[in-house]
N, C-alpha and C positions, 0 to 999 in steps of 0.2 A: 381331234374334235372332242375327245374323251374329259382331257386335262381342260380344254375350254371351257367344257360346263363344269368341272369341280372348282374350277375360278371362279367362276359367277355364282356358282352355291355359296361357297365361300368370303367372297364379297359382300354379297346379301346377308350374310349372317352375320359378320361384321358391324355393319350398316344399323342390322335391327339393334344390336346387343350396345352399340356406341348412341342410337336414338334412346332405346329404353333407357339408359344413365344418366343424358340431359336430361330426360324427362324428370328424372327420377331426385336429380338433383334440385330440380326448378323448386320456386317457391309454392305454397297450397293456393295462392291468390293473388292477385294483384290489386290489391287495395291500396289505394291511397290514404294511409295516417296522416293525421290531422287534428292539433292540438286545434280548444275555441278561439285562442288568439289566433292564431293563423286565418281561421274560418273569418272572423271579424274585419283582419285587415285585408283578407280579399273583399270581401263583401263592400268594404267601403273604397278600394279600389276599380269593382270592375261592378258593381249593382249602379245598370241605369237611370234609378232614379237619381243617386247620387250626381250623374252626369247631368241628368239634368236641371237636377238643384244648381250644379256651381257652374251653368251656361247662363241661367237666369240670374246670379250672382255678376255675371262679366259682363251681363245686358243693361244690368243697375247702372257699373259703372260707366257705361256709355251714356246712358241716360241724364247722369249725371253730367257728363260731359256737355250734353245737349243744350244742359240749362243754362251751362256756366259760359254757355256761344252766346247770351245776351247781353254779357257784358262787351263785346266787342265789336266792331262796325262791321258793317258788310260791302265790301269791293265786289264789283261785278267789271266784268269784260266784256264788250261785245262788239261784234262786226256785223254789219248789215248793209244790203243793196237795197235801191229804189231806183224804179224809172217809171217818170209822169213828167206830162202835158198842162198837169192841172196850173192856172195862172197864178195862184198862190204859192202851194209849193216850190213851183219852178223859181219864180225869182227870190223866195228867203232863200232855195235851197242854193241858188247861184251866190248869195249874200255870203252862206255860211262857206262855200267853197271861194271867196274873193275872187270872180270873176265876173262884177258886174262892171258893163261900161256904159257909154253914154245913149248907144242903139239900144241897148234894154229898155228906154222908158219909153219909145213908141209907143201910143198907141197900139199898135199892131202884133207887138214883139211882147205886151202887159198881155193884151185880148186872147192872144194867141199863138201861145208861145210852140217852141218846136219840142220834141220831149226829151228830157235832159236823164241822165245817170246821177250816181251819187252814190260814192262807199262810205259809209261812216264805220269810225272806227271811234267805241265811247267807254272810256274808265268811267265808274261811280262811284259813290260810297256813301252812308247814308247809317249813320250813326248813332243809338240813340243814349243821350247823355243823363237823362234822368225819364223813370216810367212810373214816377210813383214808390216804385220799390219792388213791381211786379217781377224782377227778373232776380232780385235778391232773394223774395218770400218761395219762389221758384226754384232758385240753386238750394234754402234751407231743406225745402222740402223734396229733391232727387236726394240730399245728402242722408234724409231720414229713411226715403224708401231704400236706397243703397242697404244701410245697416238693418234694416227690417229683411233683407236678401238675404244679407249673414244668417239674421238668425233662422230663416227657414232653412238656410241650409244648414246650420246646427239641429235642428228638430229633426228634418231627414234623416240627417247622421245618425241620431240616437235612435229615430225608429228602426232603420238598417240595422244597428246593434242589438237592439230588442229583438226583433225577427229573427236574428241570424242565433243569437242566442236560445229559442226561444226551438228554432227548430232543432241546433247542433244537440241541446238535449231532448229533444223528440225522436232524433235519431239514436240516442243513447238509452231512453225509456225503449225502444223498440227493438233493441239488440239486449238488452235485458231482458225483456219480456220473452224472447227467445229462450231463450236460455233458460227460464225459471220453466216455460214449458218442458222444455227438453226437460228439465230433472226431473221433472215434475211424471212423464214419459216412463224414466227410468224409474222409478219408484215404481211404478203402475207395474210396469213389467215382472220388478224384483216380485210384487204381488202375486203378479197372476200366477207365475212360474210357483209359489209357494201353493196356492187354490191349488193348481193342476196338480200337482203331488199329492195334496189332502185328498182329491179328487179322486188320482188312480189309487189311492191307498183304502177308499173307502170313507174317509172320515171328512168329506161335505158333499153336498148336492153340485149336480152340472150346471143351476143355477147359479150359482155362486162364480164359475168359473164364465158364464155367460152375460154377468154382471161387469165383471172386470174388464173383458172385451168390450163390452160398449162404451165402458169410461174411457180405455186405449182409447177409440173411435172418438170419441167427445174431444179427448187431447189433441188426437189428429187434426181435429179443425181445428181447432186453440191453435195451433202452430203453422197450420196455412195461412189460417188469419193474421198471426202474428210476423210470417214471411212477408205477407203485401203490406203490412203496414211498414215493415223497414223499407223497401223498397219506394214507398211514396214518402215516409221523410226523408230518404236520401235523396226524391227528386225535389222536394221544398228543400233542399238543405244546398242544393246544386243552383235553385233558381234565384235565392236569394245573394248566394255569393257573385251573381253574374256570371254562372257557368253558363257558356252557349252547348257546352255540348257536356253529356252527364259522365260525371265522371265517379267510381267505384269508393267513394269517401268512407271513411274507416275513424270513427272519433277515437283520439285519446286522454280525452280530457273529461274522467267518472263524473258521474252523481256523488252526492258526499254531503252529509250533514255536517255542515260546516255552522260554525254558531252566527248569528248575527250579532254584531255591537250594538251594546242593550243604548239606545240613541230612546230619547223622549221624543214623544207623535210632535209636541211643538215644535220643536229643533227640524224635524224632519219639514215640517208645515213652514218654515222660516225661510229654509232652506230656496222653496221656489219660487217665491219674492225675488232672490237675488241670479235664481238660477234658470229655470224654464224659460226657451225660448222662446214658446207661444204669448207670454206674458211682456215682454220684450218687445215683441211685435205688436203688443197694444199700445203700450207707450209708444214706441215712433208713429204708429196710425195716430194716437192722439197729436202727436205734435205735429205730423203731416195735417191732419185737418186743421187746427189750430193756425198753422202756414196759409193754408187753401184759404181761411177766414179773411189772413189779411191780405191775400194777394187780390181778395175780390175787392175788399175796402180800398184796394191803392188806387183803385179802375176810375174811380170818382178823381182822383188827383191829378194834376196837369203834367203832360212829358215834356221833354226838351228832347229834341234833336237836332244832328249836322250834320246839312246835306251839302253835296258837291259832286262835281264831274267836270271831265275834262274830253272833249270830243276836238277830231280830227275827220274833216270832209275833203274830199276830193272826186273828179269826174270819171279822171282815167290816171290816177297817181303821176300824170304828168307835175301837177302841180297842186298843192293842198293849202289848207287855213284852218288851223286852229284856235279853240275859246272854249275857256271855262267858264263856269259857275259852282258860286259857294253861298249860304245861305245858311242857315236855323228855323227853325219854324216850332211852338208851343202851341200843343194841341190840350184843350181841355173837352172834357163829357157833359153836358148840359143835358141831355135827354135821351135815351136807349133804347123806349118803350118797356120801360120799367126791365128789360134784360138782364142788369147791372143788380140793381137790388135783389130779384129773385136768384143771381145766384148768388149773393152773401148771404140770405137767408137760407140756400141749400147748404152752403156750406159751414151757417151755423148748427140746423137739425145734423151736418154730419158728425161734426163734433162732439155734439152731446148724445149719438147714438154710438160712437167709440166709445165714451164715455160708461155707456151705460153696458156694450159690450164686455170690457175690460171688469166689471163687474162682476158681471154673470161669470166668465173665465176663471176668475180668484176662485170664484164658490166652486167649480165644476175642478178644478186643480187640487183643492183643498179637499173635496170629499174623495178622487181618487189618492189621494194619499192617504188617506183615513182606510179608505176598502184595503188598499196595497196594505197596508201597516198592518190591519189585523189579518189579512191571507197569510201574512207572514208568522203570526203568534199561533194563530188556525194550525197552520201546516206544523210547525216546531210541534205543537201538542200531537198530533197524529202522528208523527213520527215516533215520537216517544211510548204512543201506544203500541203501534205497528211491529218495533220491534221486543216488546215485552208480547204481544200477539205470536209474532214467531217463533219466540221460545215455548211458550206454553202449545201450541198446536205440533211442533215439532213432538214435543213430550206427549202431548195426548195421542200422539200418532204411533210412538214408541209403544206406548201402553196398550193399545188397541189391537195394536198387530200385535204383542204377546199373545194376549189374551183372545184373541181370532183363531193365534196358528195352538192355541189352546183349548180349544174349540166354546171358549166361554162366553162370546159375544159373535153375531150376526154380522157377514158379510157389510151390509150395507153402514157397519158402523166404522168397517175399517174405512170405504169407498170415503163416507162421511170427514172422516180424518184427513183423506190424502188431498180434499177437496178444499180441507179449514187451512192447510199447511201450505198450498197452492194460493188461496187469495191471500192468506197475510203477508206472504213475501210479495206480493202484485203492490199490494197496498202501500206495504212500505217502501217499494220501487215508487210508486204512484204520488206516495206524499214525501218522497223526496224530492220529485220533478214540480210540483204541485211548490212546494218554497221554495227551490233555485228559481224557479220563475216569478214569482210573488215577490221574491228578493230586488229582480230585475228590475220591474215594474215598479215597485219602493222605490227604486234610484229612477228610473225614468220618470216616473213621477214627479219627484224633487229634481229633475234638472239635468243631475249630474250623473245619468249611465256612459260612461265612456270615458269619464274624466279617471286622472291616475290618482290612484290612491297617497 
């Protein structure tokens, strides 16, 4: 029993010392790295709006399809029972199944007939060969909203890109921001640890070292704060890619002052002329309305169509007769209660309020290109400050803390220092995210975010 339990001691110790080693070997985290491109082409992979942009894209073309059913005739099939009494029916319907005979024309058997059956069995078709133009001005006009579908689902696209862009570096300002806290921490600390010395040596006040602790405390929430903020872009950062379920996303793709292509505002402004999709979508609304115009004017013009059918009666399929008909008929509009006019006249005011739309769009396009263009000259400048800002507060931070642990300037002047060296790194994290996105924006504005260099 003895050797029992030094096996099982034994084993167990085994156990612990082989778990301690996987453990030990595991990674610190399981994040999932993740360049923007990746981020991008999930986003335009599995983000619903996406889906449902390119459903409504597939609905076009049915649509279109719909129209382009006018050009063609319409066959119908049908089978149908009757039973009557009635003296009329009964004998055409005797007529159409060839079983009248000579006892039919009684009196008796016209007044009062007995009640007869009748399966008809009827092909039709019913064609129409000219409508004016209404089914042409119709297919032009599915064909326009068709590509008006395109382009919403290029706009979609690019706002997906925008967003996903827009958080992937929210998520990278906030693991920054992390981080300048934490140094920002460790300074603080190297600080106080120098106070509390001065302190036990005699050479400052318990103020001073009571000062430091409250700023610690100030940073403590700096860094809480700065916790839930990564935490809530990684869940914008998960929502926008079409993550159903959040997943521990880890960017590898920095902030970076990267220069922009010195491009003139006009060029940029030219650019969404040929490029924006919103812009795009006017023109086809202009020429769908422009369609809508004359498909009401065709309404006044005369149609042709061909009709015909081919029917088969019988009582009891013992016996049956069949007979067609074929025929034309041209139908013109002479009076509507004015119906006809009031809708060419809507469809004139629609016209020219596309019209006047597509206006208003140009200006509202062109002044966000203007805002984008200069957030982008904005940002380049503050950048350029930001970091001639962090060298000099770095420096005055050096000098300060000499001169502190020197005892020749006030506490409050070093705190001051660790405070000016803290926001100019924010800052310039700050207007670096502040142009990568202004950059974005620049290009979604003209059109072309997403397109390849």
């Amino acid at each position: 029993m003895g050797r029992f339990k030094i096996t099982i001691i034994i084993t167990l110790i085994y156990t612990f010392i082989t778990l301690s080693s996987a453990l030990a070997n595991q990674k610190p985290d399981n994040f999932v790295c993740i360049t923007m491109d990746e981020a991008i082409s999930s986003a335009l992979a599995h983000n619903p709006g996406i889906s449902a942009a390119k459903a409504s894209v597939a609905a076009s073309y049915q649509r279109a399809r719909q129209a382009e059913s006018g050009f063609y005739p319409r066959i119908n099939l049908s089978e149908s029972f009757i039973r009557t009494d009635n003296p009329m029916w009964t004998f055409g319907t005797k007529i159409n199944q060839g079983g009248i005979t000579a006892s039919d024309f009684s009196p008796d058997a016209l007044n009062s007939p007995p009640a007869l059956n009748n399966y008809a069995t009827r092909l039709s078709l019913n064609w129409y060969l000219f409508d004016g133009g209404r089914t042409w001005y119709g297919t032009k006009q599915a064909g326009f909203a068709q590509k008006a579908e395109d382009s919403r689902l290029k706009q979609t696209e690019q706002e997906i890109i925008f967003q996903t862009i827009k958080a992937y570096f929210g998520l990278v300002l906030a693991q920054e921001n992390i981080g300048v806290v934490q140094q920002a921490l460790k300074t603080a600390h190297a600080h106080l640890e120098m106070m509390e010395n001065r302190y036990k040596n005699g050479l400052t006040v318990k103020s001073d070292v009571l000062r430091a602790k409250v700023h610690i405390s100030s940073l403590d929430q700096d860094l809480a704060i700065a916790d839930s903020r990564v935490y809530v872009a990684r869940a914008t950062l998960n929502a926008v890619m079409g993550n159903k379920h959040e997943k521990p996303l880890k960017p590898v793709t920095m902030l970076s002052d990267n220069k922009i292509p010195a491009t003139p505002l006009d060029q940029w402004i030219s650019l969404t002329h040929k490029n924006r999709p919103e812009l795009m979508q006017t023109v086809l609304e202009e020429k769908m309305a422009n369609a809508e115009l004359k498909k009401s004017k065709a309404r006044n013009l005369p149609s042709l169509s061909l009709n015909g059918s081919y029917e088969i009666n019988s009582e009891n399929f013992d016996s049956s007769k069949d007979n067609y008909t074929i025929g034309a008929a041209v139908t013109m509009n002479l009076f509507s209660g004015f119906g006809y006019s009031a809708k060419t006249e809507e469809a004139l005011l629609r016209a020219r309020q596309v019209r006047h739309l597509k206006d208003d769009l140009e200006s509202r396009i062109t002044l966000e290109v203007r805002q984008a263009y200069y957030d982008v000259m904005s940002a380049q400048k503050r950048i350029d400050t930001a970091k001639t800002a962090i060298d000099q507060a770095k420096e005055a931070m050096r000098i300060v803390s000499n001169r502190y642990e020197s005892g020749i300037l006030p506490v409050v002047s070093l705190l001051d220092a660790e405070v000016a060296v803290y926001e100019a790194i924010n800052n310039y994290n700050r207007s670096l995210y502040e142009k990568t996105i202004a950059a974005v924006e620049l290009k979604k504005a003209a059109g072309i975010i997403g397109d390849k260099p």
